[in-house]
C-alpha positions in Angstrom: 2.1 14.1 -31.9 3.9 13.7 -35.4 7.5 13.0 -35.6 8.2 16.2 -37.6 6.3 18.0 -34.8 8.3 16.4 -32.1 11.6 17.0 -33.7 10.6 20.6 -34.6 9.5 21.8 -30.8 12.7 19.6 -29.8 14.8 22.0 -32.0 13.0 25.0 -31.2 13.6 23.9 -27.0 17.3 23.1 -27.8 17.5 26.6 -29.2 15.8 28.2 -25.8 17.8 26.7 -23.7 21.1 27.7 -25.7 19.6 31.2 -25.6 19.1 31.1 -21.7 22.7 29.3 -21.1 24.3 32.0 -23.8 22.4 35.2 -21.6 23.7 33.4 -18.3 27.4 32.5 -19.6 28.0 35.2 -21.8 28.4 38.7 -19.9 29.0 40.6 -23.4 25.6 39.0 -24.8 24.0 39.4 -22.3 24.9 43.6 -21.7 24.4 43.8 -25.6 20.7 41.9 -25.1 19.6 43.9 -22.3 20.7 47.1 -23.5 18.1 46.6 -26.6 15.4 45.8 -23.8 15.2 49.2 -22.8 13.3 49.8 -26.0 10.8 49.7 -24.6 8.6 48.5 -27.6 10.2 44.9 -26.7 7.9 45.7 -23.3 4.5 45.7 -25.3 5.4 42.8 -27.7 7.0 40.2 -24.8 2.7 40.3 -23.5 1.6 39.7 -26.9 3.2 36.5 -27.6 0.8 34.6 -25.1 -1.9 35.0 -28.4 -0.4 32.2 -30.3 1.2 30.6 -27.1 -2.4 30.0 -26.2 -3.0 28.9 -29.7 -0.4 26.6 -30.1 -1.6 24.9 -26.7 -5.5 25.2 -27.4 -4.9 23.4 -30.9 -1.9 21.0 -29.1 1.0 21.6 -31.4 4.3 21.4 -30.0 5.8 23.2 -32.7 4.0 26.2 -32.8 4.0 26.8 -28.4 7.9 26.0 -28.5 8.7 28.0 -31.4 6.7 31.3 -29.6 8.6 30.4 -26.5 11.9 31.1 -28.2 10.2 33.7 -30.0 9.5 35.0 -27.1 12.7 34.9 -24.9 14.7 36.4 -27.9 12.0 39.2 -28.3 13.9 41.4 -25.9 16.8 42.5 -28.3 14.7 42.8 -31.5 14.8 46.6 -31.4 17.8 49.1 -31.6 18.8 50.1 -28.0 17.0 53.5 -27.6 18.7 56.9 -28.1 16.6 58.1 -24.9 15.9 56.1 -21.8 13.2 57.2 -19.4 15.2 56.9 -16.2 12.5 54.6 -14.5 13.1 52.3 -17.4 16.8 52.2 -16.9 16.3 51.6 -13.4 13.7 49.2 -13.3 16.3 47.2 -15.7 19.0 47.9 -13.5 17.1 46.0 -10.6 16.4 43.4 -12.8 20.0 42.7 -14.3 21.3 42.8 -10.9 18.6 40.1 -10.2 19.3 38.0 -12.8 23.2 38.4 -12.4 23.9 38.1 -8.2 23.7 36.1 -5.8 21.7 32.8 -6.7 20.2 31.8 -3.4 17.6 28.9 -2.9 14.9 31.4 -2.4 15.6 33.5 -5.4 15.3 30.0 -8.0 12.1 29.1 -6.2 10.6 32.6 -6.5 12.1 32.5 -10.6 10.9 29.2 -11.3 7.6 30.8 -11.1 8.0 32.2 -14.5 8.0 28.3 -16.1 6.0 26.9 -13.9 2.9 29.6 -15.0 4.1 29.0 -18.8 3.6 25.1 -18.2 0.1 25.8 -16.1 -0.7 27.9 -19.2 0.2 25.6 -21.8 -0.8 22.8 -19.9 -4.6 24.1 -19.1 -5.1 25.0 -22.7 -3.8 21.5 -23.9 -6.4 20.5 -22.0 -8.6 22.9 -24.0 -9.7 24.4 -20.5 -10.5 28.0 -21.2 -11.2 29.3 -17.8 -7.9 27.8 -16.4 -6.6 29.6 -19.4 -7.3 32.7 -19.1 -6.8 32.4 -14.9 -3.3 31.9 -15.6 -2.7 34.3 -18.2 -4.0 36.7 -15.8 -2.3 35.6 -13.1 1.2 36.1 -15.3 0.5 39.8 -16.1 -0.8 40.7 -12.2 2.5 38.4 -10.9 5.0 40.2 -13.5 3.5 43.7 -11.9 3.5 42.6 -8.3 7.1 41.5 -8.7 8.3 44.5 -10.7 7.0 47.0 -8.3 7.6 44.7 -4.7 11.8 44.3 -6.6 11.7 47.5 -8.6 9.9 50.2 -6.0 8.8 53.5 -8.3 10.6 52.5 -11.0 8.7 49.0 -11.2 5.0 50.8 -12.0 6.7 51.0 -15.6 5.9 47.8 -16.2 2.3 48.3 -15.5 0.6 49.9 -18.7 2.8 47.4 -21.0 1.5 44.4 -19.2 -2.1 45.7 -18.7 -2.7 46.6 -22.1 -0.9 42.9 -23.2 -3.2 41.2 -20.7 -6.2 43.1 -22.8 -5.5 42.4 -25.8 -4.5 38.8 -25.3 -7.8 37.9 -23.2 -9.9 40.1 -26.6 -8.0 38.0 -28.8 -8.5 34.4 -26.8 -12.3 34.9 -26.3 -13.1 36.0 -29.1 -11.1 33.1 -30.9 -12.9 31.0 -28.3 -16.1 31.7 -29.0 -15.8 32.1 -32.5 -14.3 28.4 -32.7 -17.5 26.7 -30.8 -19.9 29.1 -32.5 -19.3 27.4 -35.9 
């Protein structure tokens, strides 16, 4: 890995992790952040960003996979809060703020760690150019955000369903074809 590389993913993680210290020190941020997350078009764009996740890891630049993960985390307040809210989408964020704001037990950090532990098995597989374990995991990360949304969420959790489906879809199109394309020539 090139210097410039190194210190460009190492800027782009620095930024992340201020990003996830600011959303978990800063109530105000955090309200004004998750209010734009009920748009619900930050919902079908989050999925999308495993495309050049799995790029950046298939062609092993640090830049690019650490530059789509802070892409990615600050995705959720791109777009305007929503004049309308469907009220499953309000509650289904409800449940998840309260998540991510109460009670921090030991279970609750093992059952989140989950979430970087699939982004590393993800980025990690494809490093390793390993397709199959690829698209495994991606798989795996849309089926696990559903099972958790609905087991946390109830009703109000099968919103998250279509978004991540159709995400999954277009990510595994996108992959294979890329795939196949790439050891065709």
């Amino acid at each position: 890995m090139k210097s410039l590389d190194k210190n460009t993913a190492l800027l782009f993680a620095v930024l992340s992790v201020a990003f996830v210290f600011l959303m978990a020190t800063d109530s105000v941020f955090f309200e004004w952040a998750f209010s734009r997350h009920q748009n619900i078009l930050s919902w079908y764009i989050r999925p999308i960003f495993m495309i050049p996740l799995c790029y950046f890891a298939f062609i092993r630049n640090a830049t690019g996979i650490s530059a789509t993960i802070f892409l990615l985390l600050t995705s959720m307040f791109w777009f305007p809060r929503p004049g309308a809210i469907d009220p499953k989408v309000g509650e289904l964020l409800a449940m998840e703020r309260e998540y991510l704001t109460e009670n921090w037990t030991a279970a609750k950090i093992i059952v989140t760690s989950i979430v970087p532990v699939s982004m590393g098995l993800l980025i990690w597989g494809l490093w390793k150019r390993n397709i199959k374990a690829g698209i495994g995991v991606l798989i795996g990360i849309a089926f696990g955000k559903i099972i958790w949304s609905v087991a946390e969420g109830g009703a109000s959790g099968a919103k998250v369903i279509i978004p991540a489906l159709a995400g999954l879809a277009i990510c595994l199109v996108v992959v294979i074809w890329w795939y196949k394309k790439r050891h065709i020539e």
